[in-house]
N, C-alpha and C positions, 0 to 999 in steps of 0.2 A: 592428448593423443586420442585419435578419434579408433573404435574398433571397427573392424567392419565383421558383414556375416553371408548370411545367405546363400544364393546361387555364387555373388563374387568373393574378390578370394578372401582371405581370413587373415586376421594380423590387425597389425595398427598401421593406420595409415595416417601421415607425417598432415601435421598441421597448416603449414603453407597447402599442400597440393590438397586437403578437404576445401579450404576455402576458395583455391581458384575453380575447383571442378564445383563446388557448390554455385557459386556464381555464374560459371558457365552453365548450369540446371537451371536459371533461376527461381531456383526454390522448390522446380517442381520433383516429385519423389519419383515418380516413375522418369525422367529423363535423367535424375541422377543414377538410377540404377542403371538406365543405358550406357549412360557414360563412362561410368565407371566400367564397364565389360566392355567397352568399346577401345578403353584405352587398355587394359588388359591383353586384347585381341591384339592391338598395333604393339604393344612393347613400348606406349611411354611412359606407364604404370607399373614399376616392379617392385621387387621385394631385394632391398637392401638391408643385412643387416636386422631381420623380422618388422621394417618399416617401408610402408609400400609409399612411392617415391614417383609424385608425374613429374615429368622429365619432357618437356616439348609441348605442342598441343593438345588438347584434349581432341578424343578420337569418335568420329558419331558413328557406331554400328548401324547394319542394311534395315536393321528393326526399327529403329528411330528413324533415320531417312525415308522408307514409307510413311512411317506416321504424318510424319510432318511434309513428306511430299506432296501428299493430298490437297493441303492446304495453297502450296506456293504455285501448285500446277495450274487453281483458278484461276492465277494474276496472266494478264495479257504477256504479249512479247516486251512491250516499252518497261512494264512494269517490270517483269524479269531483268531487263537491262539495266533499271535504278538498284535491282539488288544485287547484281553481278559487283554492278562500283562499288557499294557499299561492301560485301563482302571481305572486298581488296585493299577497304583503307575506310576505316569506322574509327569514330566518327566524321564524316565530314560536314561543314559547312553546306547550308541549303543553298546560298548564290554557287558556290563550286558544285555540285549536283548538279541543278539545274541548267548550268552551263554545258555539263555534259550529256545531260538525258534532254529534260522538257518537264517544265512547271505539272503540267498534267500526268502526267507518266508518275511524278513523284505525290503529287494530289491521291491518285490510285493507289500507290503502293499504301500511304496511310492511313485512308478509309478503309482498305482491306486490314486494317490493324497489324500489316507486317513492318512498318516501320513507326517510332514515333519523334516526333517535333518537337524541342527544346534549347532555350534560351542557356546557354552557357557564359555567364557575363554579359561581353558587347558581341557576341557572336549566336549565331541560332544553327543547332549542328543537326543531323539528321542520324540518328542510330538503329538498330532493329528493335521491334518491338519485344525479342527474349531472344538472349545469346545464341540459343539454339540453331536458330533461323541461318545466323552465319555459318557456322558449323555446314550445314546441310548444304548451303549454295554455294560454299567450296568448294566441297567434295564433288560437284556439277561442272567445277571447269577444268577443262584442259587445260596442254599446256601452251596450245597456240593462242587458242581464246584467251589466259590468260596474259600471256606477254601483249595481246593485241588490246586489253582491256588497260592492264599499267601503262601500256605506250599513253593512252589516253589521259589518264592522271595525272600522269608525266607530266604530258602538255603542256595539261594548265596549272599545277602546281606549282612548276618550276618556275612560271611568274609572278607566284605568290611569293611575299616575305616568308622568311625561313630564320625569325628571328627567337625563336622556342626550341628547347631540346624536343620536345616532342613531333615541332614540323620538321626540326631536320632529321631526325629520326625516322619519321614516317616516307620522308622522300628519298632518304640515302636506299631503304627496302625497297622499295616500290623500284628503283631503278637497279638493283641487286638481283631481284626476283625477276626482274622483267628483260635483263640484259640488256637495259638502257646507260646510255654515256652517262655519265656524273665526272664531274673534276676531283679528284683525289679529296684538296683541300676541304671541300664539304664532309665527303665521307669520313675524311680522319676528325671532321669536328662531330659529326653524329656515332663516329667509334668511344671519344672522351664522352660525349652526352652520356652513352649505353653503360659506359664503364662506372660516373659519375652517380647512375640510378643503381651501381650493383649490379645490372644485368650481364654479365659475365660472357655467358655463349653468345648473346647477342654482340656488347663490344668484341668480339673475338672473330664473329663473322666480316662484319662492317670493317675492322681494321683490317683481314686479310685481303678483303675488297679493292681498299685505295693499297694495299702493299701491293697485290697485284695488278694494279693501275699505274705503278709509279709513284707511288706517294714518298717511298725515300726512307731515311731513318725516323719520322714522327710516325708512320704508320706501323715500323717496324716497332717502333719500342712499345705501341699500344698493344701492338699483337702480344709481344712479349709478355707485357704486364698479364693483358687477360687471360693467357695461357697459364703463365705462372702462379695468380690466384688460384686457379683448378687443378691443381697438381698435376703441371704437364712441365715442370723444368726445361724436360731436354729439349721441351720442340722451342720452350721459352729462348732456351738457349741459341739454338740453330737460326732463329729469327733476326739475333743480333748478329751472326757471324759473319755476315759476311763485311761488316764496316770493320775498318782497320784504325784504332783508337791517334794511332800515330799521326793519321790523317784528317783527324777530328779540330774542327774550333774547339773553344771555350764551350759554349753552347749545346754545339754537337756532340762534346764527349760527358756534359750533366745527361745528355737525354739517355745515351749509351752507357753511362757509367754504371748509372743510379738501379736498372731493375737489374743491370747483368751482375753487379753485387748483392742484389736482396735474392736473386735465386740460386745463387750460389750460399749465402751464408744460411737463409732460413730452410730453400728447400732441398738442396745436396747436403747441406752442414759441413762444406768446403772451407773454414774460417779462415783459414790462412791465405787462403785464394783472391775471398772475396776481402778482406783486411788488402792484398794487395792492390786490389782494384781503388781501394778505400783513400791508399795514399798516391795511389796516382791524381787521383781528383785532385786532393788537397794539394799536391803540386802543381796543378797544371790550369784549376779553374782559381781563377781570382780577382773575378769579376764579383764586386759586390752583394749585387742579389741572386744569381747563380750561386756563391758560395755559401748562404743559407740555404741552400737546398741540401747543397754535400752536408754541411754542416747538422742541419736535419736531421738526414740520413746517419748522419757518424753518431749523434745520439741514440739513434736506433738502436743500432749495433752494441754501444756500450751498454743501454739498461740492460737489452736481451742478453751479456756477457757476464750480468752481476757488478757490475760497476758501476752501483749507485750514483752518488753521489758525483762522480764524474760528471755521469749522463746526466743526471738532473742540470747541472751545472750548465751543459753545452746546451739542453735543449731549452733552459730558461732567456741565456743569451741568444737563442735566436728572437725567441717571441718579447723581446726587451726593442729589438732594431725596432728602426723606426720606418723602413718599408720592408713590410716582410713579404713575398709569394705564396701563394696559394696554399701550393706544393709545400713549401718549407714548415708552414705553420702546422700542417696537421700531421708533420714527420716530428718535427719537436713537441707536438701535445700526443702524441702515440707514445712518445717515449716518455714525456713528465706521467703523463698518465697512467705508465704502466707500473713508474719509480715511485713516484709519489704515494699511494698507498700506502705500500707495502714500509714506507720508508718514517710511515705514520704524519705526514704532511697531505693528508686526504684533503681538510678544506682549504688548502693552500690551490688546489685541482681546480675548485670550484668554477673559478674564474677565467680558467683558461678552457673550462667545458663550456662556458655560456659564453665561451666568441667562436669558437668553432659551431656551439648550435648555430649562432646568428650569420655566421659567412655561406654566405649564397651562389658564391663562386666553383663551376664548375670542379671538381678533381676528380681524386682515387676515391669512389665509392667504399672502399671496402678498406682504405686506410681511415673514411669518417666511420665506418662500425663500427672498427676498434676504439677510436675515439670514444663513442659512444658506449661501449662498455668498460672502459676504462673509468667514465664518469661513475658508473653502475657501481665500481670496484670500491673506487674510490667512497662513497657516499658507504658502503655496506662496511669497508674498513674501519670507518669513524662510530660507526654506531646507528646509523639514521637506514636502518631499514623498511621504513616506511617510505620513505624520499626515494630509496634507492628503487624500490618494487612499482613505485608510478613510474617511474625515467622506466623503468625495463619497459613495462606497455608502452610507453610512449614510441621506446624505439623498436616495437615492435611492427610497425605497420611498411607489409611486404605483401603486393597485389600478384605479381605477375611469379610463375613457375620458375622463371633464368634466375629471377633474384634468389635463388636458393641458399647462396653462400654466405646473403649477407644476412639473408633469416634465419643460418645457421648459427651465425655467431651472436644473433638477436635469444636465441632461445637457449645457447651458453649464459649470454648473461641476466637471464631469468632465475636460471638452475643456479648460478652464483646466489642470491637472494634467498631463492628456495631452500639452498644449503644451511645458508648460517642462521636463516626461521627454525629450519628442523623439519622443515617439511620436504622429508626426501623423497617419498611415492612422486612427488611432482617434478623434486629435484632430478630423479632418476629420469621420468619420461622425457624432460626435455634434453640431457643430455643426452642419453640414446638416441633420439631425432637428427642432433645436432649432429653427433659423431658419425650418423647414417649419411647423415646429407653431405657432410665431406669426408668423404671416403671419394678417393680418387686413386690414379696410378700412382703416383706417388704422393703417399700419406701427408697430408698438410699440418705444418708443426701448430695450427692453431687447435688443433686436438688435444694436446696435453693438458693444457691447467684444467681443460671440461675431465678429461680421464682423472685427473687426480682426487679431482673433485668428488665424480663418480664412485670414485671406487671408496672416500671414504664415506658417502650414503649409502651405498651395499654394506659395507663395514656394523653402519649403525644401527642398519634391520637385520643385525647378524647372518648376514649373507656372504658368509666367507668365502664361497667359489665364486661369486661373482666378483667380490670386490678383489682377488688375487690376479683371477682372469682381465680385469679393466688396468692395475697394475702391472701384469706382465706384459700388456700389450703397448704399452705407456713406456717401454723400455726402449723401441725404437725410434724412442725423440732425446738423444741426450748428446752431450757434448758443448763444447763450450756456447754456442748458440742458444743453448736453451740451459744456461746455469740460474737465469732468475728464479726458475720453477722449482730448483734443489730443495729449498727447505718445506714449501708440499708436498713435492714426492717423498721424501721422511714422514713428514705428518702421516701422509696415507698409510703409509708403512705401518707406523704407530696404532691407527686406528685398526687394521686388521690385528695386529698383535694384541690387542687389547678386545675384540670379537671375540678369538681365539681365545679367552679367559689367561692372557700372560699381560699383567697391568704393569709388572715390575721392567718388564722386555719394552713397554708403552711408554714409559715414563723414560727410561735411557733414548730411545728415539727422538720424544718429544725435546729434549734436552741438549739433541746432537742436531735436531731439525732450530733450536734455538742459536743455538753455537754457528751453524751456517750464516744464520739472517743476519748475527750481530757482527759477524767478522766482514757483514757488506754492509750493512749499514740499515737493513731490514727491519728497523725496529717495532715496527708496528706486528709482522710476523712474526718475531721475537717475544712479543708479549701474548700473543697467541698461542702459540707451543707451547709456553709455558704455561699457560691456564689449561691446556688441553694435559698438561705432566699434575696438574694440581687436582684436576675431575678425575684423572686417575689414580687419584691417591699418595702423592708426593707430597710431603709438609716441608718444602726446603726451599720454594720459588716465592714465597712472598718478598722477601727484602727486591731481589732482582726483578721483580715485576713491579715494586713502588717505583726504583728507584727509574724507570722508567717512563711512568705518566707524565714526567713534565715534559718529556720529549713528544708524547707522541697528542695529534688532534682527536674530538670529539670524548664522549664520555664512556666509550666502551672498556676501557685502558684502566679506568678509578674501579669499574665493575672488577675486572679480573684482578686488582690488589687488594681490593674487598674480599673478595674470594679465596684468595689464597691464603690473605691473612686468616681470614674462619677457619681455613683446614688446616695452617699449621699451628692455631692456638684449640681446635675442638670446640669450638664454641656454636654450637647447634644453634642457638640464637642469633647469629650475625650469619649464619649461612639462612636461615629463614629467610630472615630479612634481604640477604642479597639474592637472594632466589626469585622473591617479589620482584625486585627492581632489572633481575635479567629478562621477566616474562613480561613487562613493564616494556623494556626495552626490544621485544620481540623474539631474545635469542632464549626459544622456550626449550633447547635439551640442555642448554647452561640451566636455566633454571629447572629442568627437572633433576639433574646431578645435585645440583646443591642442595633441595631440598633432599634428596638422597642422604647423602653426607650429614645431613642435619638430623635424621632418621636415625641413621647408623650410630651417630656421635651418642645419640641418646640411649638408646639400645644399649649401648656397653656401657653407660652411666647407671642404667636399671633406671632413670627416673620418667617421667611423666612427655609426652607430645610426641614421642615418636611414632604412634601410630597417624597422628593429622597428617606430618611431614612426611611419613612412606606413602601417603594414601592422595595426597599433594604432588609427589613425583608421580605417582603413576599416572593420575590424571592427566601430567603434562605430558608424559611418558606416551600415551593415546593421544593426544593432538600431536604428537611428532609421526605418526604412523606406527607406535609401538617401538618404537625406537628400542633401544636396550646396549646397555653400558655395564663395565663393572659397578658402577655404583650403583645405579636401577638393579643389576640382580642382585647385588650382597640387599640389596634394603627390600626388596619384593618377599623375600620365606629366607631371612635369615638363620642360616645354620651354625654349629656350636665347631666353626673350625675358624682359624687365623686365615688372614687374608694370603698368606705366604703359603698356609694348605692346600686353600681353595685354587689357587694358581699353579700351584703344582702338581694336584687331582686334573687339573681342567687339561694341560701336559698329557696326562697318561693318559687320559680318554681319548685325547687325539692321535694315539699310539706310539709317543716317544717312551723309550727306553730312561732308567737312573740316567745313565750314563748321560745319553740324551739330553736330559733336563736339566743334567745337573752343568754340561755345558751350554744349556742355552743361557743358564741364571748365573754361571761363572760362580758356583758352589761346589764343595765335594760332593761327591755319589751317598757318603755316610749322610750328610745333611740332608738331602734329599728323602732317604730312605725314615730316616729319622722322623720329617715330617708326614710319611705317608703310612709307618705306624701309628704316631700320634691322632692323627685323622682317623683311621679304621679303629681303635677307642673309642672317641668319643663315638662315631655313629654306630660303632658294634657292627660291622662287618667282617668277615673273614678274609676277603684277598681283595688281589687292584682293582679287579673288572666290577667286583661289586662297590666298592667305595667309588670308582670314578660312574659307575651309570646313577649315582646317589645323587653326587655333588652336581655332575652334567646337566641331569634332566631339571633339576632344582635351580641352575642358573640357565636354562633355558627357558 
């Protein structure tokens, strides 16, 4: 996340929109400062969420247009007209230029250094010599000049192949902006091109184009979708209503079925609505490769319902046929993708992530994201955190401002990575970006697992308001649509309960967020919870964490029965050693706990190493950002009370009452009190308020 200062405005400003306005500077400092106050000035620059967000063009303030006016005013009249085109449709080809200016007109323009000449493969294209240039000689045309300048384009484009998403994109606009004819059929193919790059507003424009052209229900259901991505439901909604299913083909009612179900189930959370729509398909399409679409789709639904193993099942049988659609395929690998982690069958993923990389086939842009962080998931659940943090760069690359939604879910699945490193400062900024950038009218349920996530990286820099705040807000994504996410939202839970100095409240969490996973069949989550109930101090999860690795892939799974076995046998030497091979492995606040634990175990032995292993965790403690756990504070300035003390001082500091505590812990009030005499002995304090700012600031 970039800051910003100065004269413009202050905040951090979101990492897509630095690098397209940097590129629109190119490079230079002072036109970036223009820019930036420029877009500011128009309002496509704001501040979502304390992350300032372009949103449309970059805007070139009256300061930078003189500057640079100076320069473009030398060029002749001819020459001004080779930049007018250019302006209107960059890059173009030197033979389409020249056709429409004059070989010398365009000779001038780049000896004056304002355009330059380059060989693009078999094609030699003509662009401005710095972003800026266009900028500026947009702002220079009207709107008559400019309809009369696309009419021109037009022209000769239009008898050019249009066999690239990019040319039909470029002409579907030109004829859109210029209120020139185009036949629907195009426009709905350059609405899928827009949709297919993730460009969202753009397919949204283009498809309302050929819908108001006549395009019919393809251009209606494009609309729909791209609406629907952006959290607009209801207009998604309104865009199908007016076809009546009853008077639908086979055909007709997949194209209609399939988004008026997904915005009903994912963005109303209508489940029974959209489950109706569900079985009407299944009755009524069953036409072979049409029915892997439904089919797809119905896998969807099930993983996002917590039914494992179901979903896996249907979405495997799709990707089994032997011609599968497009469409199909990457509705069944969204949904193995999302099952399969979690389900501890991560490199079972593998294979169905590297045919989806490889399919070049136009689709849903923004169903191959999730794809793609699904692979992220996948790979991070097994243990291969290194693998998993190239694929996140990899699928990070997003040029243009529209693509926001799929760079949002690109920098979710970075902050996944970041999470289970330990590196939450980084974990944080990218999910705040992420969560900025979708933020819409109605909230897109792809926000939750980054909130869950979120809030327990607050948790872990002891940032209790924040991370309570990222959970309460995480409240209004629930319901049976979003039950995959249940045993997270626990975890989280847990992780604040245990900030909060109540590890005993942490470990029942951790234990009910396990109980969830296993009763779906979550098992790789299963064995996570419970290692996150064991770094809290549980000695009771080792057997059910062995008995577990044979189920699940990669080697992270043998780490966490390693683990738990050291903590429920005290063996400070086997937590050493598994400490080495979690930091080994990358997951360095596993490995600062355990050396923790290894610390502590020795400590109440009286014998020898426990200061290497305290001094070991803290180290790792500092590459996680300071992270801090129960374990990290009992081992950082161990003090002379039981861990049952310390958790029920940490209680009263936060202002709970006996009574209070002793029902948070499902203890008598006697017991309670019992232990916060015993504590005010040994430290030699007089009353609560001073034994709890003792214990407090010590585990702070």
């Amino acid at each position: 996340m970039h800051q910003t200062g100065g004269a413009g405005p202050r905040g951090y400003l979101e990492g897509l929109s630095a690098d397209v306005i940097w590129d629109s500077s190119g490079g230079n400092p002072l036109f970036l400062r223009n820019l930036v106050e420029g877009a500011v000035a128009a309002g496509t620059l704001s501040e979502v969420n304390g992350v300032w967000q372009l949103r449309g063009p970059t805007a070139v303030p009256s300061g930078l247009v003189d500057l640079v006016d100076s320069r473009i005013e030398r060029a002749g009249g001819d020459v001004m007209d080779v930049l007018r085109l250019l302006a209107l449709c960059e890059p173009l080809d030197l033979d389409t230029l020249v056709a429409l200016s004059d070989a010398e007109a365009v000779d001038a323009a780049e000896y004056s250094d304002l355009v330059r000449i380059a060989r693009d493969g078999t094609t030699i294209n003509v662009r401005f010599s710095h972003p800026v240039y266009g900028d500026v000689i947009r702002r220079r045309i009207g709107i008559a000049a400019g309809r009369t300048l696309r009419a021109r384009l037009v022209s000769v484009l239009r008898d050019l192949p249009v066999d690239t998403a990019a040319a039909r994109i470029r002409l579907a606009q030109l004829c859109v902006d210029g209120d020139q004819d185009l036949e629907p059929k195009l426009l709905i193919s350059a609405a899928k091109d827009a949709v297919a790059l993730a460009n969202l507003p753009l397919g949204e424009r283009l498809a309302k184009a050929a819908n108001d052209r006549g395009g019919g229900l393809a251009a209606a259901e494009l609309l729909s979708r791209a609406l629907l991505w952006q959290g607009r439901p209801v207009e998604a909604d309104e865009a199908l209503a007016t076809f009546d299913p009853d008077e639908l083909d086979e055909l007709e009612l997949a194209v209609w079925g399939i988004p008026r179900m997904s915005l009903l189930f994912w963005s109303l959370g209508e489940a029974e609505r959209a489950t109706a729509i569900l079985e009407l398909l299944c009755e009524r399409v069953q036409h072979p490769v049409l029915r892997l679409i439904v089919d797809g789709a119905a896998a969807m639904m099930a993983v996002h319902e917590n039914r494992i193993d179901e979903g896996i099942a249907a979405a495997q049988k799709v990707l089994d046929a032997a011609e599968v659609p497009p469409q199909a395929s990457d509705f069944a690998a969204f949904a193995a993708g999302l099952a399969m982690p979690v389900a501890g069958q991560g490199n079972a993923f593998e294979p169905i992530a590297a045919r989806c990389r490889a399919e070049r086939k136009p689709t849903d842009g923004m169903i191959k994201v999730m794809v793609r962080y699904c692979d992220v998931l996948a790979l991070t659940m097994v243990g291969d955190l290194d693998c998993a943090e190239q694929r996140a760069v990899e699928y990070n690359a997003f040029s243009s401002s529209g693509q926001f939604l799929g760079w949002a879910i690109a920098r979710i699945t970075s902050g996944v990575v970041a999470t289970y490193r330990g590196s939450f400062l980084e974990a944080i900024s990218a999910f705040e970006q992420a969560l900025a950038a979708l933020n819409a009218e109605n909230s897109l349920p792809w926000r939750l697992p980054a909130r869950l996530l979120l809030a327990r990286a607050y948790a872990a820099l002891g940032d209790l308001d924040g991370a309570q705040r990222v959970l309460d807000d995480a409240d209004e994504h629930s319901g049976p649509q979003t039950a995959i996410h249940e045993p997270q939202r626990v975890i989280a839970r847990a992780w604040i309960a245990a900030a909060g100095g109540s590890p005993t409240s942490a470990i029942t969490l951790c234990t009910q967020a396990a109980d969830i996973s296993h009763s779906a069949g979550q098992y790789a989550l299963e064995a996570e919870a419970l290692h996150h109930a064991a770094r809290f101090g549980d000695r009771t999860v080792a057997d059910r964490i062995s008995a577990l690795v044979p189920l699940l892939d990669g080697s992270v799974a043998e780490l966490y029965a390693r683990h738990a076995a050291a903590v429920a046998e005290a063996d400070a030497r086997a937590l050493d050693a598994v400490s080495e091979d979690f930091e080994t492995a990358g997951f360095l606040l596993s490995a600062a706990d355990s050396a923790a634990q290894a610390a502590a175990v020795r400590e109440r032995a009286g014998g020898r190493g426990g200061a290497e292993s305290s001094a070991r965790a803290l180290r790792l403690s500092v590459l996680c950002d300071k992270a801090t756990t129960p374990a990290l504070r009992a081992s950082a300035k161990p003090l002379p009370v039981t861990g049952r003390e310390r958790e029920i001082i940490a209680l009263v500091a936060q202002g709970l009452s006996n009574r209070e505590i002793a029902e948070r812990l499902t203890v008598s009030v006697r017991t309670v009190e019992g232990h916060i005499y015993r504590a005010s002995i040994k430290l030699d304090v007089a009353d609560r308020d001073a034994l709890a700012r003792i214990v407090w600031d010590n585990e702070k």
